[in-house]
C-alpha positions as CSV (number, residue, x, y, z in Angstrom):
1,X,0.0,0.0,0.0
2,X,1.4,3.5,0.7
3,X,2.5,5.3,3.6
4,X,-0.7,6.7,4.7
5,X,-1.9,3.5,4.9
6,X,1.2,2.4,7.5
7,X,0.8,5.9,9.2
8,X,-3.1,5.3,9.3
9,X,-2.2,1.8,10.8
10,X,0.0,3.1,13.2
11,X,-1.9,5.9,14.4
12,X,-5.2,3.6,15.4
13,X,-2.3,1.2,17.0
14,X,-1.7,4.0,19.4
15,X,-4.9,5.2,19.9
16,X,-6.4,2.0,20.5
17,X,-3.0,1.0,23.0
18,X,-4.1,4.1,24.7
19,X,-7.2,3.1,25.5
20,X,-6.2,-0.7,26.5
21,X,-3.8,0.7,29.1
22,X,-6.6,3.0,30.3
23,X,-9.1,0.3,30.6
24,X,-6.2,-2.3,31.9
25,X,-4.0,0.0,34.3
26,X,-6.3,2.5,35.6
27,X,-9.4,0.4,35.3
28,X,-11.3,3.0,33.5
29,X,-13.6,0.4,32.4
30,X,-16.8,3.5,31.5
31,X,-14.4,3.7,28.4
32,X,-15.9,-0.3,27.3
33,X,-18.8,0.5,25.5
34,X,-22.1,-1.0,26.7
35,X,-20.7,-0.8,30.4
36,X,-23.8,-0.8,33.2
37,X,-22.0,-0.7,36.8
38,X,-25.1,-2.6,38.0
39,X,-24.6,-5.5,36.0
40,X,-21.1,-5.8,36.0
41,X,-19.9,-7.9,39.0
42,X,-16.3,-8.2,39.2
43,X,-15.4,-4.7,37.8
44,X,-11.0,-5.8,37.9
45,X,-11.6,-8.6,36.4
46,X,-13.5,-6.7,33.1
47,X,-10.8,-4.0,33.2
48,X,-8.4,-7.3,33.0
49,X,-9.7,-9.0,30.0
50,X,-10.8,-5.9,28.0
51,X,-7.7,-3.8,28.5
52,X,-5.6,-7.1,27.1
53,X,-7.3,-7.7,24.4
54,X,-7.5,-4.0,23.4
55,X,-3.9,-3.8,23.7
56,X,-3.7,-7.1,21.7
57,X,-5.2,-5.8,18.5
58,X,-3.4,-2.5,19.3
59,X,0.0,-4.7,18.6
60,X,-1.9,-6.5,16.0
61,X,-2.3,-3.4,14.1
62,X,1.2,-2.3,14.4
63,X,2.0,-5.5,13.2
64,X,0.1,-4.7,10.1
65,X,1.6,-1.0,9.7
66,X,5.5,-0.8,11.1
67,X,6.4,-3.2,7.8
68,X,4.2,-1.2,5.4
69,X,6.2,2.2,6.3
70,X,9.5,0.2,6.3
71,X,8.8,-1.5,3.1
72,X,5.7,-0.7,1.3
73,X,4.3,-3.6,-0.6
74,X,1.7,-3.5,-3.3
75,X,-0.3,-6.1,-4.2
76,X,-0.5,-8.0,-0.6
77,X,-4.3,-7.9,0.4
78,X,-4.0,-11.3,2.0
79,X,-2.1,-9.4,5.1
80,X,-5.0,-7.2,4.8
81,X,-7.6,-10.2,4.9
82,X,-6.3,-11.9,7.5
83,X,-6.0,-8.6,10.0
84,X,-9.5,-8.4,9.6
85,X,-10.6,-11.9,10.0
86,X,-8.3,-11.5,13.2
87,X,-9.3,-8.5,14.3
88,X,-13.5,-9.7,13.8
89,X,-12.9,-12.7,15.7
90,X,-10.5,-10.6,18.6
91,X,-13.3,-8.5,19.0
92,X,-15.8,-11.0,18.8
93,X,-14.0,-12.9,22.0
94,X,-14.1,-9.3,23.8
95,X,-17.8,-9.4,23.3
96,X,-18.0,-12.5,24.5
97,X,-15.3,-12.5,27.3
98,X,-17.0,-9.0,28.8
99,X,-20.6,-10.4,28.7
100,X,-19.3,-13.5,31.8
101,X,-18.3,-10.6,33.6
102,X,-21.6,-9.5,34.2
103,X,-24.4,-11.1,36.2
């Protein structure tokens, strides 16, 4: 691709590692979207899981765009294909992992 595409990459890494040490370290876990404090039961233990796995696809992402601005390749969608198929089923398991953590 080009390097807006890296830069764009590496730009949401940041923003979204942001938000996973947020949610992780300073369990700021109104930032998870969908968050009820009356549902939620073990409020450390959702900051846990969702901060991880936001800082997960974080490096995912930056997987995806430090390459691209080193050495950008045309003509490689299959990196694209499977960060999305990666990133849709890491997001799904958020879903899924935040929704046990509430009663």
């Amino acid at each position: 691709m080009r390097v807006t595409t890296a830069v764009s990459s590496l730009f949401t890494a940041v923003v979204t590692g942001v938000v996973g040490v947020l949610i992780r370290e300073f369990e700021m876990v109104e930032l998870v979207a969908g968050y009820d404090p009356e549902r939620v039961t073990d409020d450390e233990g959702l900051a846990r899981f969702v901060g991880t796995a936001a800082l997960f696809l974080a490096g995912l992402t930056a997987l995806v765009g430090v390459p691209e601005l080193v050495r950008p390749v045309d003509g490689q969608p299959v990196v694209y294909v499977v960060y999305a198929v990666v990133t849709v089923l890491l997001v799904g398991y958020m879903i899924y992992g935040a929704r046990r953590d509430t009663s």
